[in-house]
N, C-alpha and C positions, 0 to 999 in steps of 0.2 A: 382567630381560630381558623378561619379559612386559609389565611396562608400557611398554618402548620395542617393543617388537612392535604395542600398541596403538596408541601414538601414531601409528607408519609407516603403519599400517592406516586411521587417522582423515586423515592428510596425503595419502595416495592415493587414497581415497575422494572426496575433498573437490578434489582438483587433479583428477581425473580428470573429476568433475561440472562444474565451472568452464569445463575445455579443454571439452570434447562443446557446452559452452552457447556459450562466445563462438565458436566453430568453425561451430556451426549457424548464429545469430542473424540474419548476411546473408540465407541460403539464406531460414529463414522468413518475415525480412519481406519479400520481395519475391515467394512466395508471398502472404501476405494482402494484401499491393499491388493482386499483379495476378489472386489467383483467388476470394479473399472473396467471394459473392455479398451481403456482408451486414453488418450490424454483430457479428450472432451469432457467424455463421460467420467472422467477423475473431478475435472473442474465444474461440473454443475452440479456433481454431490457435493461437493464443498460449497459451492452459491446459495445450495437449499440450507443448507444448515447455516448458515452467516445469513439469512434471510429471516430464520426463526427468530435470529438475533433480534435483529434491525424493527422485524416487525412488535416484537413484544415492547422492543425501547420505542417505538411507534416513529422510528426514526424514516424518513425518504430518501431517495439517493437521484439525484439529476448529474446528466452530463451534457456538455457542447464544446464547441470549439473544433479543432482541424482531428480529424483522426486519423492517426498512421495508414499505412497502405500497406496491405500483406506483401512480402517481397521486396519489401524497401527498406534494409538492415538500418537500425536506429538504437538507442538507450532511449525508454521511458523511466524520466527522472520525478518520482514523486515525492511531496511530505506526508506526513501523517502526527495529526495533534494526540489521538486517541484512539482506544480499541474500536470506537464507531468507526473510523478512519478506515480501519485492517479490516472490518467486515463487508464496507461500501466499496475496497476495491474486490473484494472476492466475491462480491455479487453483480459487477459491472464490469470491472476491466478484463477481462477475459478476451472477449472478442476482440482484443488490439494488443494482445500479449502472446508470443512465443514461447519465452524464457523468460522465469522469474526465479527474484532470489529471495530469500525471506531468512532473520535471523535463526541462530541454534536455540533462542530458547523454546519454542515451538518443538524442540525434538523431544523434550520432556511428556510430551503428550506420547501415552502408548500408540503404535501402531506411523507413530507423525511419520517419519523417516520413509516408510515403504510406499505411504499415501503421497508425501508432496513427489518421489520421484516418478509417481503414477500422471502425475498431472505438470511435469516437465517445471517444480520448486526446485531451485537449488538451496540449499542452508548453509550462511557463512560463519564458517566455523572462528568462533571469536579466539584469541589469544594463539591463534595456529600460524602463522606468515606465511610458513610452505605451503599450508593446505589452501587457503587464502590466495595464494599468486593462484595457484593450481586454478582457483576455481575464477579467477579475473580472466585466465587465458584459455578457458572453456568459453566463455561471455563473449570474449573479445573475438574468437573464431566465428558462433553463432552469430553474431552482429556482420559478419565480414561476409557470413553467409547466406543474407536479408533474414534475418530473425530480427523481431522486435523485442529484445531484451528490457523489463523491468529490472528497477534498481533504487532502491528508497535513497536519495538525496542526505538526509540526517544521520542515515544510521541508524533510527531508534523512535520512539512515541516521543514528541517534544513534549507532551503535557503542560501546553500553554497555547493561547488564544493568539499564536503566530508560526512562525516557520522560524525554525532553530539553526545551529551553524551547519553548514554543510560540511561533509566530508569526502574525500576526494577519488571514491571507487567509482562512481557514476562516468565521472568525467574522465581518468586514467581509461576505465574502458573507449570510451567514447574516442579517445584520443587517441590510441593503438587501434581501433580498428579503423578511423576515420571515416566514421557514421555522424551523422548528428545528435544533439541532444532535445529530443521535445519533452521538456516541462508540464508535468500535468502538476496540476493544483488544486490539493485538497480542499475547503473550507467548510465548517460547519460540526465535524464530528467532534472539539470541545466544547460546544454547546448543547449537542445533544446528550453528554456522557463526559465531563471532564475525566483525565487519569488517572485511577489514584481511589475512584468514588464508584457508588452503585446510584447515583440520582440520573435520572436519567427522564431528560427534559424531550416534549416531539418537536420534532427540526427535520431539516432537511442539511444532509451532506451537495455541497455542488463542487462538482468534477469538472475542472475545465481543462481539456487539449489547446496550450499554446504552439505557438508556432515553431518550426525545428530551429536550433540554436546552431549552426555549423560548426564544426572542429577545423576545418583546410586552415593549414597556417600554423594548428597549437603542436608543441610538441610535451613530451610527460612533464617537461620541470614548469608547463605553465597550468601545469590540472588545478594548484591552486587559488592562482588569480581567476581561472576560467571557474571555479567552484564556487567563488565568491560573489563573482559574478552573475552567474543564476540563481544564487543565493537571494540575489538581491531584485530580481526580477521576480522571482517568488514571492516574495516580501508586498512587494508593489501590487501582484495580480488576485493577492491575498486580500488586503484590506479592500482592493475594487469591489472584490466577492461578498466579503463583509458589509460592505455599506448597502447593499442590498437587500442583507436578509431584514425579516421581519423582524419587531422586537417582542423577546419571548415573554413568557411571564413567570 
């Protein structure tokens, strides 16, 4: 009885944080639309509200490691297991982020589109190529021009208890504008919130800045190997992460 007590407690926790977030989500973006004075002020209305999240999923969010330097053009390459994942960067990576790109399904939300260009999101418009290069060779300028470009590694929530294949926008950037690639790494938000579910277990998300990955030397036909490459270093800095956390219940 008690472990079904837990679970109702983890399933209502977790649906109640979800309803409160997609219930808001209109209201907020069309605040940062129309009241943002700013890109700041864009991004810490969005922090609050990805904060109501995290807190009702009673989720924590830690970071360490090397952090970017403002003015030192880079790709932040991250994964993401789950929507815990997208809410712990939007209430932490901020202050090491210029330029981020975030998928089109988010444009579905009313108001999304005028809100992330408030707060300097790009959305990669999926099935588009033209629009696509377009928006590589906005990134690839920013990066050339020390902006610290985000850029999700995956492409997508892998909704699993690892890091998934990489795909090769992160590093195509990285290699035109011959920045580096620093690796942050997710761990923790399929534990707190697997994808897919409303159970929503307290954990802690930890965020760690590894060390820049150089490009001198790759040119575009090796964005591959170089993607797989980090892939697998992700992989590695993933289970380190893992083997540390606590075991939940």
């Amino acid at each position: 009885m008690e472990h079904i007590a837990k679970n109702i407690g983890k399933i209502w926790r977790g649906g109640r944080a979800s309803l409160r977030f997609l219930a808001a989500a209109p209201i907020v973006n069309a605040q940062v639309a129309l009241r943002a004075k700013d890109r700041e002020d864009a991004r810490d209305m969005f922090a609050r509200h990805f904060r109501r999240f995290l807190d009702t999923c009673q989720a924590s969010v830690s970071l360490d490691g090397e952090f970017p330097e403002p003015g030192k053009g880079c790709i932040l390459c991250y994964n993401e297991t789950s929507f815990v994942d997208v809410a712990a960067y939007c209430v932490s990576m901020w202050p090491y982020v210029d330029r981020a790109a975030a998928a089109d399904l988010y444009a579905y939300f009313p108001f999304a589109r005028a809100a992330c260009r408030k707060a300097a999101i790009e959305m990669v418009p999926r099935g588009n190529r033209e629009a696509t290069d377009q928006l590589l060779e906005r990134m690839v300028l920013a990066a050339r021009q020390g902006e610290r470009v985000a850029w999700g590694g995956e492409g997508r929530l892998s909704g699993k208890d690892g890091v998934g294949r990489f795909k090769i926008g992160a590093n195509l950037i990285a290699i035109r504008a011959q920045v580096p690639v620093i690796p942050v790494v997710f761990q923790g938000g399929h534990h707190a919130m697997p994808l897919g579910t409303v159970r929503a277990r307290p954990g802690e998300v930890r965020i760690r800045f590894c060390k820049p990955v150089p490009t001198a030397g790759y040119v575009e036909a090796d964005a591959r190997e170089f993607a797989d490459r980090l892939q697998k270093e992700f992989v590695r800095i993933y289970h380190q992460l893992a083997e540390k956390r606590p075991a939940l219940s």
